[in-house]
C-alpha positions as CSV (number, residue, x, y, z in Angstrom):
1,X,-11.3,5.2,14.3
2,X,-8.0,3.8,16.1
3,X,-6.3,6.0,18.8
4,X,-3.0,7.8,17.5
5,X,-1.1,6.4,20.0
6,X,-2.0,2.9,19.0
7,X,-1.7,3.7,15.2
8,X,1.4,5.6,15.7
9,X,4.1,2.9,16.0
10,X,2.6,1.4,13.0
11,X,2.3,4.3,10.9
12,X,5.6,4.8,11.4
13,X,6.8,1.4,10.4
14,X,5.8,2.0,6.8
15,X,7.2,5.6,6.8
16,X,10.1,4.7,8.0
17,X,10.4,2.8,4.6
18,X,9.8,5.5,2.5
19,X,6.3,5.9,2.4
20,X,4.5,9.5,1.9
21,X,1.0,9.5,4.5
22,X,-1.8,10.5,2.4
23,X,-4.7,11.6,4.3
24,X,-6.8,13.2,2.6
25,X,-9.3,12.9,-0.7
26,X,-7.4,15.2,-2.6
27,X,-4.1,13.7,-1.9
28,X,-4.9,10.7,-3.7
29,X,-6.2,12.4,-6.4
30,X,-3.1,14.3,-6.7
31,X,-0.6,11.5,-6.3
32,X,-2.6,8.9,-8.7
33,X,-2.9,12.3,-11.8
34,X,0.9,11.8,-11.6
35,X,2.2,9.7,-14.5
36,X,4.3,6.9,-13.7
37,X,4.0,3.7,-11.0
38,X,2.6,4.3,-7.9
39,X,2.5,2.1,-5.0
40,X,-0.3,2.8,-2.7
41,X,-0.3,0.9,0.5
42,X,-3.3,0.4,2.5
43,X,-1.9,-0.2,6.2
44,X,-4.0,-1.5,8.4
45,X,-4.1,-2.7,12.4
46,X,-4.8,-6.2,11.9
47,X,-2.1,-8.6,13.9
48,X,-2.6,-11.3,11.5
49,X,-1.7,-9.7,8.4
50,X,-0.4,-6.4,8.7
51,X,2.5,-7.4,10.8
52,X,3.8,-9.1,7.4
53,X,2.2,-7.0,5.2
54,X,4.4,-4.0,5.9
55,X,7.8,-5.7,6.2
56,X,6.8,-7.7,3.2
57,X,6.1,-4.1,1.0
58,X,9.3,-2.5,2.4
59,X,11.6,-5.8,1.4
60,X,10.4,-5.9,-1.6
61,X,11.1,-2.0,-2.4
62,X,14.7,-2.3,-0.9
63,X,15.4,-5.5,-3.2
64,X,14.0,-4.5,-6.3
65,X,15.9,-3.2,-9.5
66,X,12.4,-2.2,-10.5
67,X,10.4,0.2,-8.4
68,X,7.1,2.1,-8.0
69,X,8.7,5.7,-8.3
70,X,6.1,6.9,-6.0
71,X,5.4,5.2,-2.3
72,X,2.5,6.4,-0.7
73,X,-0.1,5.2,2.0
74,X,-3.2,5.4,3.9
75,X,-4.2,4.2,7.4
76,X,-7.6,2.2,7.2
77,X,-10.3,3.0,10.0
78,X,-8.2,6.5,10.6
79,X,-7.3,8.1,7.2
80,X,-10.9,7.2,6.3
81,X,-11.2,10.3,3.3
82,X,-7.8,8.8,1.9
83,X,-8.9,5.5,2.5
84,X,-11.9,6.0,0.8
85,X,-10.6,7.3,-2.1
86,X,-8.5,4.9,-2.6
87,X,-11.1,2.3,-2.7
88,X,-12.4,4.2,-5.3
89,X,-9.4,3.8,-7.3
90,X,-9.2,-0.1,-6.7
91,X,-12.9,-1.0,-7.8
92,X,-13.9,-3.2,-8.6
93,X,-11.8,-5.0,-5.5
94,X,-14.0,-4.6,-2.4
95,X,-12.6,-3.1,1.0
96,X,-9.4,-4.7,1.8
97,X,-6.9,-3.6,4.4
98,X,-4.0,-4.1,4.9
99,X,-3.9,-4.5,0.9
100,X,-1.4,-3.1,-2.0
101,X,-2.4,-1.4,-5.1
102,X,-0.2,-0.6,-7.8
103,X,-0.9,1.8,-10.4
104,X,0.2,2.8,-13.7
105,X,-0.5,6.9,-15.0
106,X,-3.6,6.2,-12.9
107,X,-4.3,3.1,-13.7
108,X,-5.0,0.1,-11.7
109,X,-2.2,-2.7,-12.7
110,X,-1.9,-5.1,-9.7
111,X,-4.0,-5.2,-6.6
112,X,-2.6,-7.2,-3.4
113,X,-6.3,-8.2,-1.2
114,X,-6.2,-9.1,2.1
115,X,-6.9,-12.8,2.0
116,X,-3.9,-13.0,-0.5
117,X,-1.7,-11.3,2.1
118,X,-3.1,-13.9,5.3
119,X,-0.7,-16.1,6.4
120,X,2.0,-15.5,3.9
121,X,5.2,-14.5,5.5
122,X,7.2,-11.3,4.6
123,X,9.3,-12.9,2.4
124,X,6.6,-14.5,0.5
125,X,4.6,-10.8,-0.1
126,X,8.1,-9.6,-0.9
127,X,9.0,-12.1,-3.9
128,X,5.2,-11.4,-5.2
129,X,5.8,-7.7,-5.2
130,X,9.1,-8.2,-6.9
131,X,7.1,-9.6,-9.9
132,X,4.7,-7.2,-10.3
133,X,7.3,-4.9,-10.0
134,X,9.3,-6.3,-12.6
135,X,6.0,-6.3,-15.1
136,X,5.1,-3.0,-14.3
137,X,7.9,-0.5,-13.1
138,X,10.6,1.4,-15.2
């Protein structure tokens, strides 16, 4: 587990940009039952990727036509219920944070790993997100 205080700056980042905190189990259950798109965002310390990852997520809301209709997200290593639970929801895709999962009434449609999120800039998660978007959202 990550002190708040060091978490806290980056939690707010992403809520900032609309995002809804989930931290527990139940949740995520509740939020992925709802029909519709939902955009889950696994946030996550790491300097090397989550310092575009969240930028990147938010851009690509803002621009889009297309959106989730529901932004949501979990802390790895300090919402770890939420976290977990989510995982659950993105099998078979191992542990991967910071990552992005879309889903569809539920469903898994588009899952963002880490390693496709490493040294890409904002701009270039943004775009990619735009895409899915446009497949995917209403």
């Amino acid at each position: 587990m990550y002190p708040e205080y060091l978490v806290a700056p980056m939690r707010a980042d992403i809520v900032e940009g609309g995002f809804k905190e989930l931290k527990t189990a139940s949740e995520v259950d509740e939020v992925l039952a709802e029909k519709g798109t939902t955009l889950v965002f696994i946030n996550s310390v790491c300097g090397c990727s989550a310092r575009t990852a969240r930028p990147g997520v938010k851009e690509a809301v803002w621009n889009s036509v297309k959106k989730p209709e529901h932004l949501v997200t979990v802390f790895a290593g300090v919402d770890q219920e939420a976290t977990q639970k989510v995982r659950e929801y993105h099998l078979p895709y191992p542990p991967s944070s910071p990552s992005v999962a879309l889903f569809k009434d539920g469903e898994l449609v588009h899952f963002v790993e880490r390693h496709h999120i490493e040294g890409r800039s904002a701009e270039m998660i943004a775009g990619h997100l735009e895409m899915v978007f446009e497949e995917f959202c209403a």
